[in-house]
KOLMI-656710 format. One record per atom (N, C-alpha, C): residue in one letter; x, y, z. Coordinates in steps of 0.02 Angstrom, whole numbers, plus 50000, padded with zeros to 5 digits. Atoms other than C-alpha are relative to their C-alpha. Layout:
<domars>
DOMAR   code      xx      yy      zz
DOMAR      a       X       Y       Z
...
</domars>
This chain:
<domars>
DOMAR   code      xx      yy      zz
DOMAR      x   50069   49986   49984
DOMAR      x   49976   61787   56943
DOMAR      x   49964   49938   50025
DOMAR      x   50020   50075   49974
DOMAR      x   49935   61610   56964
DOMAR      x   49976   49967   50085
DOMAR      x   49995   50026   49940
DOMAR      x   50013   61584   57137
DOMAR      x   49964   50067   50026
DOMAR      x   50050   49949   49971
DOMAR      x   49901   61755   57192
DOMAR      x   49956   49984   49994
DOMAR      x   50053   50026   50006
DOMAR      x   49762   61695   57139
DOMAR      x   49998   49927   50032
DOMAR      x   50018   50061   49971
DOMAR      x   49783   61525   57224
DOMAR      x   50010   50020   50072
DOMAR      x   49989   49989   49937
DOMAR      x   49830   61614   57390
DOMAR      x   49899   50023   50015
DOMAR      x   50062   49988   50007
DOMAR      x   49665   61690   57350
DOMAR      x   49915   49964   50022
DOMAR      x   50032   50050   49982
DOMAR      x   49595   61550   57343
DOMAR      x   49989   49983   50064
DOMAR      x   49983   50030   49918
DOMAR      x   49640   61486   57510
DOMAR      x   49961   50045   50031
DOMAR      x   50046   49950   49953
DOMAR      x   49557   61658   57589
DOMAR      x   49913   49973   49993
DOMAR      x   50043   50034   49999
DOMAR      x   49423   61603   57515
DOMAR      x   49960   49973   50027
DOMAR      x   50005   50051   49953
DOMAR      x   49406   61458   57579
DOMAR      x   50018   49979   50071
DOMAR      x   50020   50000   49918
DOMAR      x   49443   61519   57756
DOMAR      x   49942   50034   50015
DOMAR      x   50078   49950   49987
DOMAR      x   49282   61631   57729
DOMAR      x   49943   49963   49984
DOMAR      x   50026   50058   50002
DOMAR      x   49192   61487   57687
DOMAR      x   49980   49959   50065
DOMAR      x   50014   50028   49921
DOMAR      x   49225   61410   57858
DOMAR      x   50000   50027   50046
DOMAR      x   50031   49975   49963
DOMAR      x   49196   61554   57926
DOMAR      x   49927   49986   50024
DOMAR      x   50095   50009   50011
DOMAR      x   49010   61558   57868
DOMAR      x   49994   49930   50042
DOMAR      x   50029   50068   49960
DOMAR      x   49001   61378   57934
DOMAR      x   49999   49989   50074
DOMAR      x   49994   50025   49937
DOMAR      x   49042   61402   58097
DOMAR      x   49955   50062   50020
DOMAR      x   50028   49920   49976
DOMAR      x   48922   61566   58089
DOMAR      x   50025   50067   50021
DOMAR      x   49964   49937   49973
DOMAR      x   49048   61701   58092
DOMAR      x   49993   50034   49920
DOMAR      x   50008   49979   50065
DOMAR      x   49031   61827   57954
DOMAR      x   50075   49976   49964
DOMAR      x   49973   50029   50045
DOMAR      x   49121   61755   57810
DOMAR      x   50050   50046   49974
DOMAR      x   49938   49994   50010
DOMAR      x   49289   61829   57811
DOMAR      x   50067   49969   50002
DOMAR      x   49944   50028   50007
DOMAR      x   49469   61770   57765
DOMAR      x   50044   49983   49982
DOMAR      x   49931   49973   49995
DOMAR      x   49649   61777   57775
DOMAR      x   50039   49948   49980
DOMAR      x   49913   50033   50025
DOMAR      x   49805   61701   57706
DOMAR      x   50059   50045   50016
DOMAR      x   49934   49941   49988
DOMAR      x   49974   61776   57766
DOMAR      x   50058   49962   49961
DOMAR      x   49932   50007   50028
DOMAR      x   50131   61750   57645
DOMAR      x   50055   49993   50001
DOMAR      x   49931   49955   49975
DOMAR      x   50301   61749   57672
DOMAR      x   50073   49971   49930
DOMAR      x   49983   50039   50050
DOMAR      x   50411   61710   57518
DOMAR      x   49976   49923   49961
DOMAR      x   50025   50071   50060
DOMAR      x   50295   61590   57427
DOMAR      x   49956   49976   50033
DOMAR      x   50040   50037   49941
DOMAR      x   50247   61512   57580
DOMAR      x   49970   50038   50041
DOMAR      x   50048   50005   49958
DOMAR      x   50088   61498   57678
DOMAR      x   50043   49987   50067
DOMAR      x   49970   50006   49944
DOMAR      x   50141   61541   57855
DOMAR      x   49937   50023   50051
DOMAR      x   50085   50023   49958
DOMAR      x   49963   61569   57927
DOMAR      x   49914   50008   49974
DOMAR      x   50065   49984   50030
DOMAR      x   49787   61556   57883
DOMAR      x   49948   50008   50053
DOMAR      x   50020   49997   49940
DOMAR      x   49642   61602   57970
DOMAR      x   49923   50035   49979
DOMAR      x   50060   49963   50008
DOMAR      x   49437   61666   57972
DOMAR      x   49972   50031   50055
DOMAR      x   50047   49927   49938
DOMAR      x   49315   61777   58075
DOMAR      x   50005   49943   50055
DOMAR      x   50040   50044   49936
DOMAR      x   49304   61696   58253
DOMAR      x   49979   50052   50055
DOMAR      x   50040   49965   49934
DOMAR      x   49225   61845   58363
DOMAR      x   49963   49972   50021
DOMAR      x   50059   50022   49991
DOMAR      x   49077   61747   58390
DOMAR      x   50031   49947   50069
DOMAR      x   49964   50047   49973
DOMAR      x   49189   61609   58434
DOMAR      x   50030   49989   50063
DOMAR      x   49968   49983   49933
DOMAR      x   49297   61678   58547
DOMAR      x   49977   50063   50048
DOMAR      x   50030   49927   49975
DOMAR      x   49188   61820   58601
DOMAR      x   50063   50054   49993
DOMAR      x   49944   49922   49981
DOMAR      x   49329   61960   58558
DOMAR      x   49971   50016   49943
DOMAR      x   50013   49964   50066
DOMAR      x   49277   62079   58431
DOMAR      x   50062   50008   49955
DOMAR      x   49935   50002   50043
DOMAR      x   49472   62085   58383
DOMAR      x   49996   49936   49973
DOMAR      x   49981   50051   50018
DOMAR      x   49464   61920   58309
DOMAR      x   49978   49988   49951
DOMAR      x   49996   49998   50080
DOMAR      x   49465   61972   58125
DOMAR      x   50035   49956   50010
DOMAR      x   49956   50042   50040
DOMAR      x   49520   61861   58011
DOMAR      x   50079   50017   49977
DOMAR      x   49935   49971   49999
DOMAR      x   49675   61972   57970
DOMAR      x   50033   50012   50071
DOMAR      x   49959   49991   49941
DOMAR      x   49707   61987   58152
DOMAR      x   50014   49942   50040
DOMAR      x   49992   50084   49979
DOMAR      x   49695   61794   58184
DOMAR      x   50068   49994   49969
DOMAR      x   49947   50028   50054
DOMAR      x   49827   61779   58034
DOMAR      x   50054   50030   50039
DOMAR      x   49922   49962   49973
DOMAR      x   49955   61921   58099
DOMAR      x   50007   49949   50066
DOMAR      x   49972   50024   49915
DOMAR      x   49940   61831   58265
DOMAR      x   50028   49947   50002
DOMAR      x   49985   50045   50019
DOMAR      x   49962   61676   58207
DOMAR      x   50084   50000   49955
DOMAR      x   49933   49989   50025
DOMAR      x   50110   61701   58080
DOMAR      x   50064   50021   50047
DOMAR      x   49952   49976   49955
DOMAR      x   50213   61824   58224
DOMAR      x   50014   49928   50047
DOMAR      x   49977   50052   49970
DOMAR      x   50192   61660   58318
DOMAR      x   50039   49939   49978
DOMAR      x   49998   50052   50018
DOMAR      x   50237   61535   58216
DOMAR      x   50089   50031   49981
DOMAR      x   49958   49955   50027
DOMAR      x   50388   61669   58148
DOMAR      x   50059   50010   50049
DOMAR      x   49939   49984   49941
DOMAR      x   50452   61702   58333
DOMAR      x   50012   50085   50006
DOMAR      x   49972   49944   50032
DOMAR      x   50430   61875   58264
DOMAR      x   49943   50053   50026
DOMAR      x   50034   49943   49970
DOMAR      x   50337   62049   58326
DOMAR      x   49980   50024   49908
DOMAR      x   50017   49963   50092
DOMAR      x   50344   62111   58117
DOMAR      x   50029   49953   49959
DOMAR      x   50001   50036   50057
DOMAR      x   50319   62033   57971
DOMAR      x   49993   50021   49952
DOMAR      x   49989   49953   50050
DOMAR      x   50418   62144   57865
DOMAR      x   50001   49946   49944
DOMAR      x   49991   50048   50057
DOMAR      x   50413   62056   57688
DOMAR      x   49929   49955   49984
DOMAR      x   50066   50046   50022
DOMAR      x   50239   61962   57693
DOMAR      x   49959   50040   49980
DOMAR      x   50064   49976   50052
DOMAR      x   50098   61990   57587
DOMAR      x   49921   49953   50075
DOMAR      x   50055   50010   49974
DOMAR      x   49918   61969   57666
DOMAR      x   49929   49997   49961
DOMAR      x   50060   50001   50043
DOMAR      x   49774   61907   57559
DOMAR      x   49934   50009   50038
DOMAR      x   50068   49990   49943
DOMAR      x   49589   61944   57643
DOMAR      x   49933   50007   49955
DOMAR      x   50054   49989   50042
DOMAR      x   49429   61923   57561
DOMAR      x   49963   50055   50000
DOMAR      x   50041   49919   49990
DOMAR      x   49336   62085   57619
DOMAR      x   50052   50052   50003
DOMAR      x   49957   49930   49984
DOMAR      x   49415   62260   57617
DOMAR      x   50036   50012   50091
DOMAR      x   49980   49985   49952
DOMAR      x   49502   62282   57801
DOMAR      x   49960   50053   50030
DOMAR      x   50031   49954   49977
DOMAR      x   49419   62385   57919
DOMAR      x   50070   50026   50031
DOMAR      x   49937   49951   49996
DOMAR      x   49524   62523   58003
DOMAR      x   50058   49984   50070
DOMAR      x   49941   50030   49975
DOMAR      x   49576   62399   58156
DOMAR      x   50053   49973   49976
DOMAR      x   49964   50039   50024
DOMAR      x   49636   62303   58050
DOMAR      x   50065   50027   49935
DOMAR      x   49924   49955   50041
DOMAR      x   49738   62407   57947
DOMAR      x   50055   50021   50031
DOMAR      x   49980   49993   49965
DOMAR      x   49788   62474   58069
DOMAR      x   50087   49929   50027
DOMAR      x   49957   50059   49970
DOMAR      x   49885   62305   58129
DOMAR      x   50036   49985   49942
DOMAR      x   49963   50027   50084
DOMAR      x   49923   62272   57933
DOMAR      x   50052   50049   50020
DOMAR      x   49945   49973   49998
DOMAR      x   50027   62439   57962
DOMAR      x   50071   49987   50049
DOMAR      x   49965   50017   49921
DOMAR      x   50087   62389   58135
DOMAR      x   50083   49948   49995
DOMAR      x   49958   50062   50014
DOMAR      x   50163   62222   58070
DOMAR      x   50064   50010   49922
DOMAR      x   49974   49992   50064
DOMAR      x   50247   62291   57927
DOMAR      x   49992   49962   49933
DOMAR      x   50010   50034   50059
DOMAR      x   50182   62197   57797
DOMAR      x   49987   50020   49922
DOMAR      x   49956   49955   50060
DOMAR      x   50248   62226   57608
DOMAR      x   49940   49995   49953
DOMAR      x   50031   49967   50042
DOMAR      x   50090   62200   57518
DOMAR      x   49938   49970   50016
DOMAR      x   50056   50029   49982
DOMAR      x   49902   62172   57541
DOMAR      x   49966   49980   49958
DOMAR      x   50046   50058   50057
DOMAR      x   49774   62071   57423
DOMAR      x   49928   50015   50041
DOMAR      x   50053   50036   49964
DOMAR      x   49592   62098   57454
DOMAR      x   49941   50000   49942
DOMAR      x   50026   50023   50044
DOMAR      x   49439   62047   57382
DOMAR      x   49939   50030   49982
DOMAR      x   50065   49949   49994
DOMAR      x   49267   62139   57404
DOMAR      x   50020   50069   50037
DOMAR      x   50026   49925   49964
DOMAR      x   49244   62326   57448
DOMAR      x   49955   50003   50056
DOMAR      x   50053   49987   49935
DOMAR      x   49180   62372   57609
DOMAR      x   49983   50077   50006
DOMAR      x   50014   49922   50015
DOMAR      x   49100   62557   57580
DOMAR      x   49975   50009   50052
DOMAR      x   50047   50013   49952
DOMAR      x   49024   62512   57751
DOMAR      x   50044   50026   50065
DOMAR      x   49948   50001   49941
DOMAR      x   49175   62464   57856
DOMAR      x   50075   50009   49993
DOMAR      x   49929   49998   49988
DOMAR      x   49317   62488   57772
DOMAR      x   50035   50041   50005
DOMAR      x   49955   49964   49941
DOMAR      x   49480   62565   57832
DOMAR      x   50041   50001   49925
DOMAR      x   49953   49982   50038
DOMAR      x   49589   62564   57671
DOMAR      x   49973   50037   49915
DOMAR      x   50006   49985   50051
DOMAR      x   49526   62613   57518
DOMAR      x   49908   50058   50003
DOMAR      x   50060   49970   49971
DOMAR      x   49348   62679   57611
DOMAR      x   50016   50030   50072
DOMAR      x   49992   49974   49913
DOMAR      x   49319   62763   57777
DOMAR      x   50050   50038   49995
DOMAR      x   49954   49956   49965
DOMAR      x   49458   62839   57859
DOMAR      x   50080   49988   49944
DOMAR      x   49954   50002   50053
DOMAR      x   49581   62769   57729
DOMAR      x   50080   50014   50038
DOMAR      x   49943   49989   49950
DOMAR      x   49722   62725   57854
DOMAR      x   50071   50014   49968
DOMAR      x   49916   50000   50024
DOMAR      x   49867   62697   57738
DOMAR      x   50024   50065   49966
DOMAR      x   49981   49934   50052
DOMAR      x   49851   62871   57665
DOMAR      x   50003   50050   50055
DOMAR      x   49999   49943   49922
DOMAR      x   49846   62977   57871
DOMAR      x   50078   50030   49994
DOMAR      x   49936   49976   49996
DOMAR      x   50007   63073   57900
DOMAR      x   50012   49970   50047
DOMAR      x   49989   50017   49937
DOMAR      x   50003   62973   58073
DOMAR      x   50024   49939   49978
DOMAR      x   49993   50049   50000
DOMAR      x   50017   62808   57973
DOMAR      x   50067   49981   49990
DOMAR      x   49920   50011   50004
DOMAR      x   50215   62747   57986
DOMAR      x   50007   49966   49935
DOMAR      x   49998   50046   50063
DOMAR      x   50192   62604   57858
DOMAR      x   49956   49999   49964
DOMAR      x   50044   50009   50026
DOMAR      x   50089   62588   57718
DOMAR      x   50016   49930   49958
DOMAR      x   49972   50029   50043
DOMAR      x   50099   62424   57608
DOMAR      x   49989   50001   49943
DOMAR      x   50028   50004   50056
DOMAR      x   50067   62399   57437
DOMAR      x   49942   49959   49999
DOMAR      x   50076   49997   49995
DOMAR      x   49862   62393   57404
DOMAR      x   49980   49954   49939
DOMAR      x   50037   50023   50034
DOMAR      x   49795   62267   57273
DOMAR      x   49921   49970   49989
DOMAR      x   50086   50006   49989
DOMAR      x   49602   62279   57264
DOMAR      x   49957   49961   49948
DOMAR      x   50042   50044   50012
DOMAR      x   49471   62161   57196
DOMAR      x   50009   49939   49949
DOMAR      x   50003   50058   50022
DOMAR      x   49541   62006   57155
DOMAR      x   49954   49950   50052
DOMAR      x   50040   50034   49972
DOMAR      x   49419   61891   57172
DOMAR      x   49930   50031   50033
DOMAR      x   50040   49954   49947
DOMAR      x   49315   62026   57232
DOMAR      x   49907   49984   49989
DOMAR      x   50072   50028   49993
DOMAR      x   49146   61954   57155
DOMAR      x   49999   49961   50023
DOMAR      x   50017   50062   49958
DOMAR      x   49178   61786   57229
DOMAR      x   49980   50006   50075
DOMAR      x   50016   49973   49941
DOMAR      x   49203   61872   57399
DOMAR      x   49933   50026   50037
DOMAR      x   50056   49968   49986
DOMAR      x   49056   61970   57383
DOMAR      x   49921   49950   50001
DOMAR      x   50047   50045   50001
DOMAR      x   48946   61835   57351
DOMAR      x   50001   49938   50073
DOMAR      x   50004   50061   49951
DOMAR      x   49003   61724   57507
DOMAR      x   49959   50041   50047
DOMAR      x   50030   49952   49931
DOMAR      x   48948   61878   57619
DOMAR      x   49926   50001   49966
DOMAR      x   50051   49993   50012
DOMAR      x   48786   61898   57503
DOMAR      x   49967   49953   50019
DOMAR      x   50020   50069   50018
DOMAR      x   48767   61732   57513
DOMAR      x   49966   49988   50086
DOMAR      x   50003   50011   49919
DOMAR      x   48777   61735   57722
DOMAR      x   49951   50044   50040
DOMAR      x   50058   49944   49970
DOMAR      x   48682   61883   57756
DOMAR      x   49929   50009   49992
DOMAR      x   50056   50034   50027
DOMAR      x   48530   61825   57646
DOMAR      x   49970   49963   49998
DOMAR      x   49998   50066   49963
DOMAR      x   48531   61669   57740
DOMAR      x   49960   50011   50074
DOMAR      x   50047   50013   49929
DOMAR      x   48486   61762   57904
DOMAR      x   49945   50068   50012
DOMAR      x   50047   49945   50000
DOMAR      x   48369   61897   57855
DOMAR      x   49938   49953   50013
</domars>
């Protein structure tokens, strides 16, 4: 539980530098036996693409670094709940288990909304572990959004 909670950590603290660079305060750690093989936060703003979740920075990042199209066997930590692109791509990439941290009753795609991993259309589903860390999470976004009201 330790080393989950310190991957945790790390999301964290890419949602952290999200907020600093003014992107909503989401973010990703991708796994792959033990090891950190990509990390990554919100940059839509950044890069003007609306795809450029934090979970979709990471998959992109890892497949690159991997040489690899799927990243059967990795775990994916994420501070907010996934929305349903992004599940979407979690299913895509095959990835064996997900970590996230706040509820999104707003936007999200796995456990809210459309609830991708449970469709008859969805091929893969991974294994779902929900709100670790999930007050810390919720407080970086409280924290960001209360900042620009």
């Amino acid at each position: 539980m330790a080393e989950t909670q310190r991957f945790m950590d790390m999301a964290l603290s890419q949602a952290q530098m999200a907020a600093t660079r003014g992107e909503v305060p989401v973010g990703a750690v991708l796994v792959l036996d033990g090891a950190i093989i990509a990390s990554a936060g919100n940059r839509t703003r950044e890069l003007n693409d609306i795809t450029a979740h934090a979970e979709i920075e990471a998959i992109r990042a890892a497949g690159r670094a991997l040489g690899a199209e799927r990243l059967t066997g990795a775990d994916l930590y994420v501070t907010l709940e996934p929305c349903t692109m992004c599940a979407a791509a979690i299913s895509f990439a095959r990835l064996r288990r997900l970590y996230y941290g706040a509820e999104d009753i707003k936007g999200g795609g796995v456990d809210n909304g459309v609830r991708f991993f449970s469709q008859p259309t969805c091929h893969h589903a991974p294994d779902v572990y929900s709100g670790l860390s999930g007050r810390s999470a919720a407080e970086i976004l409280k924290d960001f959004f209360s900042g620009r009201r």
